[in-house]
N, C-alpha and C positions, 0 to 999 in steps of 0.2 A: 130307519137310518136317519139319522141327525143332516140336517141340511150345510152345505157348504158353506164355508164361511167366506165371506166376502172382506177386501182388505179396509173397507169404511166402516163396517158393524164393529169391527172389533176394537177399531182408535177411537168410534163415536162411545162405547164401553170406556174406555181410559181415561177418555176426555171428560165424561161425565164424573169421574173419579177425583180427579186432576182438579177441575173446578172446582172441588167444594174443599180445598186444601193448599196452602203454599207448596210451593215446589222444595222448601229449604226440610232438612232434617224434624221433625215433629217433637212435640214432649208426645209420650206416651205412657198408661201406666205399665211400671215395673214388668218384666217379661219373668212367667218361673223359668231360672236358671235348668238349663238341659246339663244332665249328668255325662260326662263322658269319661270312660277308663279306659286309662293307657297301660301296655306294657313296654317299658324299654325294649328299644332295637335299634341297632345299628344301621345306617346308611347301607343299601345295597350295594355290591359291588359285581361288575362294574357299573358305574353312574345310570348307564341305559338299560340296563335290565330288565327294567317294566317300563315297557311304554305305555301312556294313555291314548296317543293316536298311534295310528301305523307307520312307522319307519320308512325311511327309502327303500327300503332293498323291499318290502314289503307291497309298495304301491306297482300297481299295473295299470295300462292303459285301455281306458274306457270312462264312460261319466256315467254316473254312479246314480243320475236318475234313472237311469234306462232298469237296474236291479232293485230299486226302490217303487217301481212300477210294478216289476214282478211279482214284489212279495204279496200281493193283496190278488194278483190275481191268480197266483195258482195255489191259493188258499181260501177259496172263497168259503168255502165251507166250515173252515176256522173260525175265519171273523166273520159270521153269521151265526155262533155260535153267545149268544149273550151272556146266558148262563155259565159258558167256559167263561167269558172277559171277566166275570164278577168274582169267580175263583182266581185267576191269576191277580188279578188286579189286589184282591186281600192278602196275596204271599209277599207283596211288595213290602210293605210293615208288619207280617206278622213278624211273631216271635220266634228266633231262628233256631229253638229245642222243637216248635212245629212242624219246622223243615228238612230237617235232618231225617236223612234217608228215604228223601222226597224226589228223588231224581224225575222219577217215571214220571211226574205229573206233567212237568215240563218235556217229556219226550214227543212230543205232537209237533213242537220247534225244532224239533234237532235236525229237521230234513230240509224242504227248499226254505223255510222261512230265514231260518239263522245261515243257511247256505248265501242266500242273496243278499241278506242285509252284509256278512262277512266281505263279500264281494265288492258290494256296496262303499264299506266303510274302505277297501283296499284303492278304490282306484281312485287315478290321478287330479282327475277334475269330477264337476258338478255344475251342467247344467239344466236347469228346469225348464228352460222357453215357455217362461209365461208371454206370452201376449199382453205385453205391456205395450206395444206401438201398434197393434191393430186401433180398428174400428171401435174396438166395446171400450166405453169409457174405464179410466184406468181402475175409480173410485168405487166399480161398479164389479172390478173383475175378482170371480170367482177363484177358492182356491182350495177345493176337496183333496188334495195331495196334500194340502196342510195339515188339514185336520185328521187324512188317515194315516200321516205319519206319524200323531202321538200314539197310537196303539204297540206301533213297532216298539217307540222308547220303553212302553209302559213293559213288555215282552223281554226285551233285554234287563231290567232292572228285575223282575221276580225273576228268570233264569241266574243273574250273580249273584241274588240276592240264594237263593238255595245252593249254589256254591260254596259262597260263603258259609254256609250253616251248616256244611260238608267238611269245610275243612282245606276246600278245590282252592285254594287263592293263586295260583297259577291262572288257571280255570276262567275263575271269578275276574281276575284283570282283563283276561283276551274279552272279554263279554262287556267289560264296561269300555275297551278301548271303542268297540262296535259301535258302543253310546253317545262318545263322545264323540265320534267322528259323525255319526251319525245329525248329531247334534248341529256341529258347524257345517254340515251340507248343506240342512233344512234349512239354515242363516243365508245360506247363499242366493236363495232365487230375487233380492234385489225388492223386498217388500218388508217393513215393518213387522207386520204380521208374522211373518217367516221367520224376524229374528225373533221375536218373541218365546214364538214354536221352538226355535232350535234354543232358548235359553230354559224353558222349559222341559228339553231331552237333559240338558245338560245337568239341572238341580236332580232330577232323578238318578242320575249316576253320580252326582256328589253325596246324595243322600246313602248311596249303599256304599260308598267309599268311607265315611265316614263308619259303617258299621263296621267294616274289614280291617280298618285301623285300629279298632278296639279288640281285635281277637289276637289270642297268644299265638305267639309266633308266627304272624301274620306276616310280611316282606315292609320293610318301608318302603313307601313313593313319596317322598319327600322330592326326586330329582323327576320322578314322574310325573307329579302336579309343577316342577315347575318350570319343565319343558313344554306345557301347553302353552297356546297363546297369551300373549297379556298387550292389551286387552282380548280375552276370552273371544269374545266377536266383532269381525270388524263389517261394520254397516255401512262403509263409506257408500258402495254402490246403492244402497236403498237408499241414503241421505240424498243420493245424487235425483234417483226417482221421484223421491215423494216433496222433491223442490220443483219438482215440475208436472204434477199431479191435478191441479187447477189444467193445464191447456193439455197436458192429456188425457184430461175426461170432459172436456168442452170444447165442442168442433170451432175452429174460430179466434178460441182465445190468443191464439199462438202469435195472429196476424192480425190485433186491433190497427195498429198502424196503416198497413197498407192496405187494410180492407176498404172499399166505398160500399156505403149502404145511404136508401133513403131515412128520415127521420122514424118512420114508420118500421123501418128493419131494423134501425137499431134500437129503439125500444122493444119488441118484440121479440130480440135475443137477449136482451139486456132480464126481461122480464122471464123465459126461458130457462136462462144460463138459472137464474138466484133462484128460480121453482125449483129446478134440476135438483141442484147441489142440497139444498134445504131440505130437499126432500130425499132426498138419499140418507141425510144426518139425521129426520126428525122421529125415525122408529126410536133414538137411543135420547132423545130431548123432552123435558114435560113441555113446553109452549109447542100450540100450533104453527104449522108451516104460514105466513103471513099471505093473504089472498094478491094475487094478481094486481088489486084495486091498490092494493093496501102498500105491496112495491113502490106501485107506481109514484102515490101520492109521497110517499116518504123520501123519492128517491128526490124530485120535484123540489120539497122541505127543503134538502140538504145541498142544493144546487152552488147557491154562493161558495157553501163550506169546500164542497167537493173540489169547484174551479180554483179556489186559494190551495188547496193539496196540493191538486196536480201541478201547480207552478211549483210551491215549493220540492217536490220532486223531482225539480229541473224539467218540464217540459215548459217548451215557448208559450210566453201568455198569446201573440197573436193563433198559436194552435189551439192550445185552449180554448180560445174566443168564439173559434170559427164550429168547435163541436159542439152537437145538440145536447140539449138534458141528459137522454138515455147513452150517449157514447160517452158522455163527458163520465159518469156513473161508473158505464164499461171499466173503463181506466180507471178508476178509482178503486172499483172494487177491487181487479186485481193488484195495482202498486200495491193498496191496503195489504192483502194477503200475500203478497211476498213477505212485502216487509214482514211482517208481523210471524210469516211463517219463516222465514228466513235468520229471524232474530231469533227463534227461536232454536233450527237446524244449528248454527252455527256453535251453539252450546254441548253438542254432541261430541265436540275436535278436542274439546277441555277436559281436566278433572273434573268430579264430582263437585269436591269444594268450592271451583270458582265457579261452575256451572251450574250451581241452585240458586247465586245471588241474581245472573242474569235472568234466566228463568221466572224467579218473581217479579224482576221490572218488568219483563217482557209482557208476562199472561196481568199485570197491574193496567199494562196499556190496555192492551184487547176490551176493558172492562171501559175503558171512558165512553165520554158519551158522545164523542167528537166520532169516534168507529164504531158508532150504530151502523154504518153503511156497507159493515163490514162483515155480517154474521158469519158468515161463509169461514174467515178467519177465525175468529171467535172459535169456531164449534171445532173445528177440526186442527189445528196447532198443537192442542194442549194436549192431545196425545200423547205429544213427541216426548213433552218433559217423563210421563210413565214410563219409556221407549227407556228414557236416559236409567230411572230406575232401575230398569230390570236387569238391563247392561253391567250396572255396578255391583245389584245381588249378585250375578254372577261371578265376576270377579272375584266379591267379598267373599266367597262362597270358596271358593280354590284356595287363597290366600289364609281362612282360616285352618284348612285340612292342613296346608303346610306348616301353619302353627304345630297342629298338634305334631305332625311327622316329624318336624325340629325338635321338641320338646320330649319324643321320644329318643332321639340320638343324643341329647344329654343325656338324658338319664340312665343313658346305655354308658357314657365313659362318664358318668358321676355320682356311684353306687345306687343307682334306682330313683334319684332326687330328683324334684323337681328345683325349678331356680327360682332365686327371690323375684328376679328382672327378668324380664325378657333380654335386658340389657350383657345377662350371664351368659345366654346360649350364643355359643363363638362358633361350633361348628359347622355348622351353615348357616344362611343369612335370612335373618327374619322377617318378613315381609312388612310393612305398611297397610292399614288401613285404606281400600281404596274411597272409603265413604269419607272422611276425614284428610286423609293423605301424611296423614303421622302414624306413630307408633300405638299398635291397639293397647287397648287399657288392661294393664295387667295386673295382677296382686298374689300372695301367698298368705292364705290363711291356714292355720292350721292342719298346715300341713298338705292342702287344699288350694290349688289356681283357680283365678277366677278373671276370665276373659270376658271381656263387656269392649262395647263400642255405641256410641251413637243409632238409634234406631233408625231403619228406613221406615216407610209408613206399612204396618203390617209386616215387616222383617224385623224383629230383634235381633237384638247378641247377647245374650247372655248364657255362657258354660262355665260350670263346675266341673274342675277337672280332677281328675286323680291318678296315679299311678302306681299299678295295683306291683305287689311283692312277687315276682315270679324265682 
């Protein structure tokens, strides 16, 4: 079994990503253009007819961790099962003439698994009670209900996904609404990581949505993609946590202020705290963790520099004056990693557009040499800008399904055509580039659309469209 994922391992992963790249849109080379075939169809009627989450009248009361607990454990036998993950996991992308009259294989789901996750996706709230204000530091705290809730996503996509290949698009919808819902619970426990997880449920049922849009006489969810959220997930609560992630994962930090320690205390946590945290980040780092010696003496180096900060921070020079090397340090290191983390958070409340300018000043500073004293900052911030990434795949992701669902209700009332513009399709409204925040780049070639946008790093856009003669 795969070890739990811890919420430091996986932003120290990001961050190491994140650093060797601006934050701003990338050149990339050319992406092969993805083929995609439409058949005209009409807008369902009425509007709500497919939902992709559950409806009011739908939700009941209970929190939706309690059924998302269940699933793993009265299926232990399931998922203990490798050899089964390895089969389902390949029905996800096969080819949907493989699947077809493949029901049974997925019948092992049809009882409490898809029962609970159902149940799951129905009720009203979603709490996970992490122990985020215990004792165990925060940076340190475990989170294996993260990681064994992508099996569930992975479960629900090869189930629509053979739907789909059936012909079930009824079917196929109630199984991805499961996903999506699914999706923004797993967002919900108030941890990066979490959202991450849940935006990763979510690209798996965008991806089989995208298949079911392409099959004859399929339903459009044109009003189904765009009655989900927008933005897809909202992180405010994690944004609110992982602003205050430094003092809760270090006993102390909270109350530099009115703590009293001897000289000798406050180096000794001063040297703790920056082993602590360095050493949580330095499994995901190629430099060593810096020796105790090597702290000390550096932080010593930087003493004048540190005291000139912390005034300019606005604390009193006579306070300043009065703290030792190691407190004076204290406080720097943290002001440091607010700021620094903080300029960074703040870029999450924004568009895409104006949030990759900030983004590069931000992770520009981290890099001077004035915030050596800062590594703590440095390592762990630049996460946050991947965080922003993933957020807007997301988005980009919804945003383009409803292209093509628009573009099919043209050509439903304008004999099968596709439109020169985007600027043609009147009847519904075309979405915006979330990556950009203009209109995506569109063209007609012979007879042939060709959707492109500015790449994220590792996410292209590039589709060939067509619409096939029915």
């Amino acid at each position: 079994m795969a070890n739990p994922i811890r919420a430091i391992e996986m932003l120290g992963l990001l961050a190491v990503t994140v650093l060797c790249a601006p934050a701003c849109v990338m050149a990339e080379p050319p992406a092969q253009a993805i083929r995609i075939t439409l058949h005209p169809q009409e807008e369902s009627q009425p509007a709500f007819r497919y939902r992709l989450l559950p409806g009011y009248l739908q939700r009941t009361p209970g929190n939706a961790a309690v059924f998302y607990g269940k699933v793993k454990a009265e299926e232990n036998v399931f998922f203990g099962d490798s050899e089964l993950h390895e089969v389902y996991h390949g029905w996800i992308e096969a080819p949907l003439d493989d699947l077809r009259n493949g029901q049974a294989g997925m019948a092992m789901v049809d009882g409490h698994i898809l029962d609970d996750l159902r149940r799951a996706a129905n009720c009203d709230y979603c709490d996970w009670q992490l122990p985020i204000r215990t004792e165990s530091p925060f940076y340190t705290l475990m989170l294996p209900e993260v990681q064994e809730s992508r099996e569930f996503a992975r479960i629900l996509a090869a189930k629509a996904r053979i739907h789909i290949a059936n012909r079930e698009f009824e079917e196929a919808i109630n199984t991805l609404q499961i996903g999506y819902a699914g999706g923004l619970n797993v967002a919900q426990s108030r941890t990066f990581v979490s959202a991450l997880v849940g935006i990763a449920w979510s690209e798996l049922m965008n991806s089989q949505v995208e298949t079911l849009v392409q099959q004859p006489d399929a339903p459009n969810l044109y009003w189904a993609l765009t009655t989900l959220p927008t933005p897809l997930f909202n992180v405010r609560d994690a944004i609110d946590v992982e602003a205050g992630g430094v003092e809760l994962s270090i006993p102390g930090f909270a109350d530099l202020d009115s703590a009293a320690r001897t000289d000798e205390q406050w180096q000794e946590f001063y040297l703790d705290a920056c082993t602590r945290l360095l050493e949580w980040i330095s499994s995901q780092e190629s430099d060593p963790v810096p020796t105790r010696e090597a702290l000390a003496d550096r932080c010593r180096q930087q003493d004048s520099v540190t005291r000139r900060r912390l005034v300019e921070y606005g604390l009193e020079q006579e306070r300043v004056d009065e703290m030792t090397v190691f407190e004076a340090a204290l406080h720097r290191t943290l002001w440091d990693y607010r700021r620094l983390h903080q300029d960074v958070l703040k870029y999450l409340f924004v568009p895409y557009p104006q949030a990759v300018r900030g983004f590069d000043r931000t992770v520009a500073s981290a890099g001077r040499p004035e915030a050596e004293l800062a590594p703590i900052a440095k390592n762990l911030v630049i996460g946050v800008v991947w965080v922003k990434r993933a957020l807007t795949r997301a988005d980009r992701e919804i945003a383009v399904l409803r292209v093509f669902e628009a573009l099919r209700i043209h050509a439903a009332r304008n004999g099968g055509a596709l439109p020169e513009s985007l600027d043609e399709v009147t009847a519904v409204p075309i979405p915006s580039d979330p990556v950009t925040g203009s209109p995506f780049e569109y063209r007609l070639e012979q007879g042939r659309a060709v959707l492109t946008g500015p790449p994220l790093p590792n996410s292209p856009l590039n589709y060939e469209i067509v619409m096939a003669e029915d």
